[in-house]
C-alpha positions in Angstrom: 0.0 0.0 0.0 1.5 3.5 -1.2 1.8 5.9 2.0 0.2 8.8 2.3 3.6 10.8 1.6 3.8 9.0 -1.8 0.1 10.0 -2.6 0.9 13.7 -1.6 4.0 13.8 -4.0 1.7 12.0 -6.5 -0.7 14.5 -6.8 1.3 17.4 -5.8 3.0 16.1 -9.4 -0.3 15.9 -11.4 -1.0 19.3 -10.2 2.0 20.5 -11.4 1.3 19.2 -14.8 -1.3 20.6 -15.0 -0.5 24.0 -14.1 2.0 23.9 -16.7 -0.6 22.5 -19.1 -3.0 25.5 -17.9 -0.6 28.1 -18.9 0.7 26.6 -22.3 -2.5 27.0 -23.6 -3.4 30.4 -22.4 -3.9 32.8 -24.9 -1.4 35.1 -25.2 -2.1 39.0 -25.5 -1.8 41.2 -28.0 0.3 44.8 -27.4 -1.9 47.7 -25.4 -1.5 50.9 -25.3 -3.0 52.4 -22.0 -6.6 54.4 -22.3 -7.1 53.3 -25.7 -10.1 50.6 -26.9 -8.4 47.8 -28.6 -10.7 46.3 -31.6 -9.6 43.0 -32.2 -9.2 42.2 -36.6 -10.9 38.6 -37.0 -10.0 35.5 -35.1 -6.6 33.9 -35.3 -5.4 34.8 -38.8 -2.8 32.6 -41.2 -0.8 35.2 -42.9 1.7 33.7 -45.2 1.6 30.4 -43.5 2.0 32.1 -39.8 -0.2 32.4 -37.4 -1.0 36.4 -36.2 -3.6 37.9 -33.8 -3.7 41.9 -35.1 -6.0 44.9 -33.1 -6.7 48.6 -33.6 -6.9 51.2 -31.7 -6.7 55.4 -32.2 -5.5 57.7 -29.3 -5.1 61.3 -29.1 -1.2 61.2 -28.3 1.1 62.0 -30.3 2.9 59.7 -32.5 6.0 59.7 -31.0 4.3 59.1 -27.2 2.7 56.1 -28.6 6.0 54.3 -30.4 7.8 55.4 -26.8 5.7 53.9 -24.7 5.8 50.7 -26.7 9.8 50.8 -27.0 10.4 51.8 -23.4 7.7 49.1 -22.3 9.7 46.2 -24.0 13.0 47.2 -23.7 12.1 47.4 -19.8 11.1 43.9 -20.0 14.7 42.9 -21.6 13.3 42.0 -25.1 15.0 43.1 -28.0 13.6 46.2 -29.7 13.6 47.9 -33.1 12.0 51.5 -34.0 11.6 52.2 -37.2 10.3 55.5 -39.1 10.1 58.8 -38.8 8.4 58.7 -35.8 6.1 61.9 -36.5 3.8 60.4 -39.6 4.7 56.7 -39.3 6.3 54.4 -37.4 7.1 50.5 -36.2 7.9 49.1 -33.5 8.5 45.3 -32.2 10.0 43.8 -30.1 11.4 39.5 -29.8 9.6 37.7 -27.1 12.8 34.9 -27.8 11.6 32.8 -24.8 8.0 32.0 -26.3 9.0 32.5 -29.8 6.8 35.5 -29.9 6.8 39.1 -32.0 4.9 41.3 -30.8 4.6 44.9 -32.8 3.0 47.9 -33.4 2.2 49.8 -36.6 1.5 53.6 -36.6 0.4 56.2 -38.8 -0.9 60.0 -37.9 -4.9 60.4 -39.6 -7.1 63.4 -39.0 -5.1 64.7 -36.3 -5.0 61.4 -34.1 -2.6 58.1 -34.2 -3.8 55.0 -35.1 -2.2 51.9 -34.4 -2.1 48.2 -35.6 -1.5 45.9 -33.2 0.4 42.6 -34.2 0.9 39.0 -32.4 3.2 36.5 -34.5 3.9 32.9 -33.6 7.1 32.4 -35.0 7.5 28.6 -34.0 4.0 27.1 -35.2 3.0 27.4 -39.0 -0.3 26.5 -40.4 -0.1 23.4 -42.3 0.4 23.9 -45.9 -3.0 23.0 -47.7 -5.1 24.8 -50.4 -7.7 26.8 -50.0 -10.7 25.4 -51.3 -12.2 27.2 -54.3 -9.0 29.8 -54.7 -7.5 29.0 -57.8 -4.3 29.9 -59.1 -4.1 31.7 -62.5 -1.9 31.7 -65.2 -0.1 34.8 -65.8 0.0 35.2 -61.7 2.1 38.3 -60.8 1.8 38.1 -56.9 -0.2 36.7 -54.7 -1.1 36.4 -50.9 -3.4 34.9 -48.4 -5.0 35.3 -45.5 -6.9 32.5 -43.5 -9.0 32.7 -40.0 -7.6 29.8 -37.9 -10.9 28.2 -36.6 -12.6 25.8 -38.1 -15.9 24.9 -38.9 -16.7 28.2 -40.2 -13.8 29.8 -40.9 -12.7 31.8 -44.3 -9.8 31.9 -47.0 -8.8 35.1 -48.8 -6.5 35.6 -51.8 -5.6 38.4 -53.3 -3.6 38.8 -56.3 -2.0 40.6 -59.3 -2.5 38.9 -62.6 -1.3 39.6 -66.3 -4.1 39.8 -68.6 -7.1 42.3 -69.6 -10.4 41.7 -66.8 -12.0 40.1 -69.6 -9.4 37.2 -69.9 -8.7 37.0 -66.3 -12.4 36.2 -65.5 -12.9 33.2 -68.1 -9.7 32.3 -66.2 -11.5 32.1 -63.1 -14.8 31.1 -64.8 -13.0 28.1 -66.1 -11.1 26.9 -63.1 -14.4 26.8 -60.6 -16.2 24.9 -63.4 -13.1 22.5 -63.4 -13.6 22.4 -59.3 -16.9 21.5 -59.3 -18.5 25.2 -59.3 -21.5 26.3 -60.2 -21.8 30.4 -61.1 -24.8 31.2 -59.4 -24.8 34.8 -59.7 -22.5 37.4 -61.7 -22.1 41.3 -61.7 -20.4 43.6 -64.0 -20.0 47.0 -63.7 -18.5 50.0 -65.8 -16.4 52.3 -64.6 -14.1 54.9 -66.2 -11.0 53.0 -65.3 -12.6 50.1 -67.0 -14.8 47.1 -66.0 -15.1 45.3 -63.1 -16.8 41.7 -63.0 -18.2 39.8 -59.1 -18.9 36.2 -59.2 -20.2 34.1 -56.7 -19.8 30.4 -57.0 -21.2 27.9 -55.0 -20.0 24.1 -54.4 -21.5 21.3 -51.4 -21.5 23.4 -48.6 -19.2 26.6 -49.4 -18.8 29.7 -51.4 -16.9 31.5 -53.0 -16.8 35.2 -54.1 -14.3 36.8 -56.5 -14.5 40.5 -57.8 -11.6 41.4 -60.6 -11.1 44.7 -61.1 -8.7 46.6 -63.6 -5.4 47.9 -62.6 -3.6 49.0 -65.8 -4.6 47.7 -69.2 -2.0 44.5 -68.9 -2.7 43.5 -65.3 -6.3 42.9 -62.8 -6.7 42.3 -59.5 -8.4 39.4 -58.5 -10.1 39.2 -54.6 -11.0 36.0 -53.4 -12.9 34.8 -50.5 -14.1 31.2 -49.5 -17.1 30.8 -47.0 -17.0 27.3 -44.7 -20.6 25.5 -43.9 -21.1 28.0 -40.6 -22.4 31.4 -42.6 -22.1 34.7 -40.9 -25.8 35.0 -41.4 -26.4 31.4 -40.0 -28.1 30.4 -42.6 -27.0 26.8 -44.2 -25.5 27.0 -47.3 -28.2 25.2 -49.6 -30.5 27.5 -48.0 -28.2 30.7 -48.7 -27.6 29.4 -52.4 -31.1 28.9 -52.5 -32.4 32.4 -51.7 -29.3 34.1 -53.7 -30.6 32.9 -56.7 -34.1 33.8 -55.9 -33.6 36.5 -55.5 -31.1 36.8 -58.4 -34.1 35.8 -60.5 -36.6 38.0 -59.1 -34.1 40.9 -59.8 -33.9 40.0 -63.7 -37.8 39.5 -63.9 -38.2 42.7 -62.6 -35.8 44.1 -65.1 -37.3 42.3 -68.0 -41.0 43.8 -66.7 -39.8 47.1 -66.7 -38.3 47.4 -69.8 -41.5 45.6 -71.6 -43.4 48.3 -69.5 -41.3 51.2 -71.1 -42.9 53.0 -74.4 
């Protein structure tokens, strides 16, 4: 029979793994700058295969106050600290948390007389695992591309944005063919004139998820293509048969309408 010494050391152990367990998964905080609300951009965001938190926030300080505190607060702390900019219109500032392989930095610009700051949390020892988006396709003629993915799943999103070479036109039978080749269906399409040329929104819809891309003209040799995919949980919390289904109802109802009054018209 184990004494009651050896049951003490036992769970004076578990309790200690625990604790450690407890505070490996808290949630580590982004940067804050004293008196100012922090807004919070999304969820946990995949950036380029990383994992970042980011905030806002707007103070009536000066820019220079705000980037000070910052520096002053980490370098305090013992982490190592860069400033970068001018610090009157615009500046950085972050800071290597080497211990928990964190970044932490702050973006700031001066707008209307106040400073506004992005705040950014970067885990620089876990990556997101490398997969696809679903529904994002990759063009031909691709001059740059980048995406951004919210971390939690069901219902999370995918966005891509990129430069491609090529007229709107081209680009979006591009994209017209690729969904079709995923499995796509074009439930809905948009074009509008403008003097810098034409701009084209499609919304596909496959089993479950969306996906909405708008191409827009850049120069007459490139077009920007924006890209987002929508997961089974909506923001609307509709289901997406049920979303699909009323889009292009009401899609329908928008071109009878159309078609009635221009019989109407002498």
């Amino acid at each position: 029979m184990r004494s009651t010494a050896s049951r003490a050391l036992a769970q004076a152990g578990l309790w200690s793994v625990l604790l450690v367990a407890m505070a490996a998964s808290a949630e580590q905080e982004l940067p804050m700058y004293p008196g100012a609300v922090h807004t919070r951009i999304g969820n946990d965001l995949v950036i380029a295969g990383e994992y970042y938190r980011l905030a806002y926030f707007t103070t009536e300080d000066s820019l220079e106050k705000v980037a000070g505190y910052f520096a002053d607060h980490w370098r305090e702390l013992g982490y190592p600290t860069v400033v970068e900019g001018d610090l009157r219109e615009e500046a950085v500032v972050s800071a290597l948390y080497t211990r928990e392989g964190l970044q932490r930095g702050v973006v700031l610009r001066r707008y209307l007389g106040k400073t506004v700051g992005f705040t950014a949390l970067r885990d620089l020892w876990v990556h997101a695992p490398r997969k696809p988006g679903g529904g994002l396709v990759k063009l031909e003629g691709t001059l740059f591309s980048q995406d951004i993915t919210t971390r939690d799943d069901p219902g999370g999103s995918q966005h891509r944005s990129s430069l491609v070479k090529g007229s709107v036109e081209s680009v979006r039978q591009q994209v017209v063919d690729s969904m079709t080749q995923q499995g796509y269906t074009l439930i809905r399409e948009a074009g509008l004139k403008r003097d810098d040329g034409p701009r084209f929104t499609l919304e596909h819809s496959r089993q479950g998820s969306q996906v909405l891309t708008t191409l827009s003209r850049v120069d007459s040799e490139v077009t920007a293509v924006l890209q987002m995919w929508v997961g089974s949980d909506r923001p609307d919390a509709l289901p997406n048969d049920e979303a699909v289904r009323q889009s292009r109802a009401a899609w329908e109802r928008e071109q009878q309408a159309k078609k009635a009054r221009a019989e109407g018209s002498p």
